[in-house]
N, C-alpha and C positions, 0 to 999 in steps of 0.2 A: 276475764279479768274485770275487775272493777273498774266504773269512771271516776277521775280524779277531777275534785275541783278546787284549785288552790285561791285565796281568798282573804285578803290582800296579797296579790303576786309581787313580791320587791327584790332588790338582788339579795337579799339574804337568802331567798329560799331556788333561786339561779344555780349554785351549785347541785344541788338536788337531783337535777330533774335524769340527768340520765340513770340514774340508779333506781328513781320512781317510774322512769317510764318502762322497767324492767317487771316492775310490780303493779302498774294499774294502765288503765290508758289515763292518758293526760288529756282531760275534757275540754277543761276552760280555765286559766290562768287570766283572775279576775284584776282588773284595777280601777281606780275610782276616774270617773269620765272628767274632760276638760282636761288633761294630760297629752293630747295629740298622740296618742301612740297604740290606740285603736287599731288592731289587724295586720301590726308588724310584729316580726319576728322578734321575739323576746332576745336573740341575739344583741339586739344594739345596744344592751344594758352593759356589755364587756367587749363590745367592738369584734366579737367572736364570726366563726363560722355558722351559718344560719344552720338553725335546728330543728325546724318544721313548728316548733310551738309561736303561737301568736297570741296578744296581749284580746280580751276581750275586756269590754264596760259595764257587760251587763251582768248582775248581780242574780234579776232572778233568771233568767236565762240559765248563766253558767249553773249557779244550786239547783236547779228543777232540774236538769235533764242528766245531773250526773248523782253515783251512786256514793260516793263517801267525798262528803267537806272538808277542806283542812283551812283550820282558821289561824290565819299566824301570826307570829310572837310580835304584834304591836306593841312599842312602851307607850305609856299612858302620856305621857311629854310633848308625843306627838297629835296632838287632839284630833286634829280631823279623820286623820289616818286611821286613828283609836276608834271612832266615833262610826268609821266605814266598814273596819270591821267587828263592831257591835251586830251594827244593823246586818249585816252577814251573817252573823251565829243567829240572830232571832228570824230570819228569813229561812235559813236549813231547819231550826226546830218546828219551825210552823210547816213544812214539807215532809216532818219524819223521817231526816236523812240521818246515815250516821255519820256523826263526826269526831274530828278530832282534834281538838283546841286547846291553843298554845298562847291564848290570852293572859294576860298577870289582872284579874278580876276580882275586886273588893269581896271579900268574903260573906256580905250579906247580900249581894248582887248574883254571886256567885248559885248559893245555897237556892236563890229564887228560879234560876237558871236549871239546875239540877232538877228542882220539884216538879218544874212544866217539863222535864223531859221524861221525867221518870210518870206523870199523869199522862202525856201523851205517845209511853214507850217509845221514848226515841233513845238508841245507841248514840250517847256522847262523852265519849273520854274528856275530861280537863286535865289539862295536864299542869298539875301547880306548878308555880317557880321551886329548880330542885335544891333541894335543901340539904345540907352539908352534914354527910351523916358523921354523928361523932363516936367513934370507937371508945372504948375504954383506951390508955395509953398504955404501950408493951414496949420492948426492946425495941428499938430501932432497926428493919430489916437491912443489913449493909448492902446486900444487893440482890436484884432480879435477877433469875434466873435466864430467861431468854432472853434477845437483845431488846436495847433499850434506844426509839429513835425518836428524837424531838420534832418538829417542826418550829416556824416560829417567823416570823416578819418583819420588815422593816421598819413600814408603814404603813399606816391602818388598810385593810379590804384590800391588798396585793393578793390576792392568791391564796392565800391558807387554808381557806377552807375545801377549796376546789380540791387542792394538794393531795389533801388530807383523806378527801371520802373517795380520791381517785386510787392513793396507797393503799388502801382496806381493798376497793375492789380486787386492783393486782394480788395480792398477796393472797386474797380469800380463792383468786380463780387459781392458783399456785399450791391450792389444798393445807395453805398455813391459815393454822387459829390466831385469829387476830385480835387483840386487846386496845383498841382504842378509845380513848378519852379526853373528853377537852369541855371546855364552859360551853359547847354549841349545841341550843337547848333540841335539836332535831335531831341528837343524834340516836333516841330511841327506835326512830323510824327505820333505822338499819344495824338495830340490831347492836350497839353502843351506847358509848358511858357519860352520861353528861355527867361531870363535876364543878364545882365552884372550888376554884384551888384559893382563893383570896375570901377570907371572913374579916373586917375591920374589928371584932368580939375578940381574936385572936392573936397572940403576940405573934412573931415571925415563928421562934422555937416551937410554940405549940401548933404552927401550920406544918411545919418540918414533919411533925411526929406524924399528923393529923393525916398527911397525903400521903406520907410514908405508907402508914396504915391500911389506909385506902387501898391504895397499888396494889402492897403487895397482898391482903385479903384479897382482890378480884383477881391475880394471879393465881392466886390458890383453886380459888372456885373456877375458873376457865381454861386453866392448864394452855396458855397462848405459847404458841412460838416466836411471836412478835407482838412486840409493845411501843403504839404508837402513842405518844402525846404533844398533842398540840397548844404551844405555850400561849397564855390569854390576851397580852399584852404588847405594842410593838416595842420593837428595841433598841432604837437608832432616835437619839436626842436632835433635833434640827435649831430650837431655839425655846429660849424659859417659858414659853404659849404653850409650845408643844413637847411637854418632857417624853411622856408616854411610861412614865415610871422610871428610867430610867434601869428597864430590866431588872427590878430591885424582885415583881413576882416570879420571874423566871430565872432569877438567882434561886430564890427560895424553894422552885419546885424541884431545881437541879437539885439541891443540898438532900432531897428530898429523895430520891431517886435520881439512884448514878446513870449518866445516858452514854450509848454509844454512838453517838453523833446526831447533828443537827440538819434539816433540813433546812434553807434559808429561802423565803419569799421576798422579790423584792423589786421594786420598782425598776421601770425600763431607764437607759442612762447614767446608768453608774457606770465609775471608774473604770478602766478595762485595765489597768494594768497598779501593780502595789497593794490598794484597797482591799482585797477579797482576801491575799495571802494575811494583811496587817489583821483583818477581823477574822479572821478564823484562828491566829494567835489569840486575840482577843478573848475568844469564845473559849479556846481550850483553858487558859490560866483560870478565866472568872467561872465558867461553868462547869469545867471538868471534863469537856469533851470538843470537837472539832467540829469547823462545818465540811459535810459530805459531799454539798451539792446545791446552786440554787435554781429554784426556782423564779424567772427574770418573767413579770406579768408586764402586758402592753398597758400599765399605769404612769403615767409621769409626775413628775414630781413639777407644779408650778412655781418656778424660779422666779416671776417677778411677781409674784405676790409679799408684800413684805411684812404680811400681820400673821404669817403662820405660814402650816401646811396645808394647800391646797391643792389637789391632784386633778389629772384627766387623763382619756384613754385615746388610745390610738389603734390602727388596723395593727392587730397583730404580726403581718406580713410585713410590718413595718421596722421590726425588730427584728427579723432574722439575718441582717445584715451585722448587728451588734452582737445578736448570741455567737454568729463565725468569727468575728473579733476576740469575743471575751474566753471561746473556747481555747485561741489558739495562744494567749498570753496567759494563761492561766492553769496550773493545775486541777483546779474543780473543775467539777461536770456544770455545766450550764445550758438549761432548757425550756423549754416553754410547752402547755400542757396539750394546746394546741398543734406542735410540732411532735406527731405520734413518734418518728424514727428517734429524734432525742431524747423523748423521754424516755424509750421501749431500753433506749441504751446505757442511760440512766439507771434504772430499775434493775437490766440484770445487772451491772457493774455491784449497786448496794446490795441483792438478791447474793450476788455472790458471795461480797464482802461479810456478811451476815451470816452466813448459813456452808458455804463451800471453804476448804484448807488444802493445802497440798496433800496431807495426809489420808484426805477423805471427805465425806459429807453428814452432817449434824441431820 
């Protein structure tokens, strides 16, 4: 197997790793020095169970001695971060490694970038920002075929994405074709669909059509048994700072394709009893479907901050005292990804619900 050297390492790319440590060895998970967090377990970034990977500083280090770079999706917003991993991609080409980058790089910056690899044959994928491919406009598909299951969050960086590429695993080791899609621009690396369900170009109607189209053409071409998508947006207003859309794009992607329930990720401390049943009402009238199940991450919500939402994490050991609360007042499933036995019970419960009938098996 290939060495993997990831390059700016951030929690965006934290859910990742056990499905890349399946595919490469994981070298060096790079981060820019003066951060204190030099040779600890990339764990502490979700208060998680230690994972064997550790944070390194060194730049050329981690790229010299590993076999394929992956330079990640820095926004430019963030300068210095941007700025760290520049000097990362110009340090792998000067090494002739191959890479794979998920930089958003000005197009004549870009092109110069191409030219020195292509003069010093270096293997380097760019991976542009993806662009929203636009179908000709046809009938409206009224419905998928296989089932149709959302994910979707409360409040920002709970869980969703972990959720989400942890659902693909189960499902793909269960021998079902799996159709996944969502804005997460990694998800080529396993074999998924990055889309942009929100174009500001487009009315709400023409998005309808637009992702309708979408869907159900990559249905077609995949022939899936299962169709997962994960909604871009969270969905829980706390105050006018932080609307979060106000689930107005995950109205839009439901109208868009009909789902057969919701996954829900969601901050640790919520309600244990009323709340879950009132919004999963919620979810069926405004969206069309129910929630199945949530996902309860060791995130909290800071209550005495009074200029918005600000979160932190805690030991995840710390919340299974709450998830035996909320299971036992509660109709839905509730689990944590962390808690293998809950979730395993989870998964067959919706495996079932999905796929098994009295009558027989699909």
């Amino acid at each position: 197997m290939k060495k993997l050297c990831i390059v700016p390492f951030t929690k965006n790319e934290y859910p990742l790793i056990p499905l890349l440590q399946k595919k490469y060895i994981i070298h060096s998970l790079v981060t820019p020095m003066g951060i204190g967090i030099e040779g600890n377990d990339i764990s502490i970034m979700h208060m998680d169970n230690l994972t064997g990977h550790t944070f390194s500083n060194s730049i050329v280090k981690g790229i010299s001695q590993a076999d394929l770079v992956l330079i990640t999706n820095i926004p430019n917003d963030n300068p210095g971060l941007y700025a760290f991993a520049l000097r990362a991609l110009e340090i792998a080409i000067s090494y002739g490694k191959e890479i794979r980058c998920y930089l958003e790089i000005p197009m004549e910056k870009l092109n110069l970038y191409k030219e020195e690899c292509s003069t010093n044959h270096v293997c380097c994928e760019f991976k542009v920002p993806h662009e929203m491919q636009l179908f000709p406009f046809k009938p409206i598909c009224d419905s998928i075929t296989p089932p149709v299951i959302y994910l979707c969050e409360t409040v920002p960086d709970c869980g969703g994405y972990g959720l989400f590429l942890n659902l693909i695993q189960k499902f793909q080791q269960d021998k079902k074709v799996v159709l996944a899609v969502s804005e997460d621009c990694y998800n080529d690396i396993i074999g998924q669909v990055t889309y942009p369900f929100w174009a500001q170009n487009l009315k709400p109607s023409d998005l309808v059509y637009r992702i309708n189209n979408f869907i159900s053409r990559m249905s077609e071409e995949k022939h899936p048994d299962v169709v997962l998508i994960r909604l871009p947006l969270p969905m829980i207003k706390y105050d006018d700072n932080n609307p979060f859309d106000f689930g107005i794009t995950s109205f839009i992607v439901s109208q868009a394709v009909h789902g057969d329930g919701c996954i829900c990720c969601a901050p640790s401390q919520t309600p244990a009893i009323g709340f879950w049943d009132n919004l999963s009402d919620n979810y069926l009238s405004k969206f069309g479907y129910p929630i199945l199940g949530v996902c309860l991450d060791n995130l909290r919500v800071d209550r005495t901050d009074i200029e918005g939402v600000s979160t932190y994490r805690v030991g995840w050991n710390e919340i299974s005292d709450e998830l035996q609360i909320l299971n036992q007042n509660n109709q839905l499933s509730f689990f944590h990804l962390q808690d293998t036995d809950l979730f395993e019970q989870f998964y067959q419960s919706l495996k079932k619900e999905l796929f098994e009938f009295d009558f027989g098996v699909i």
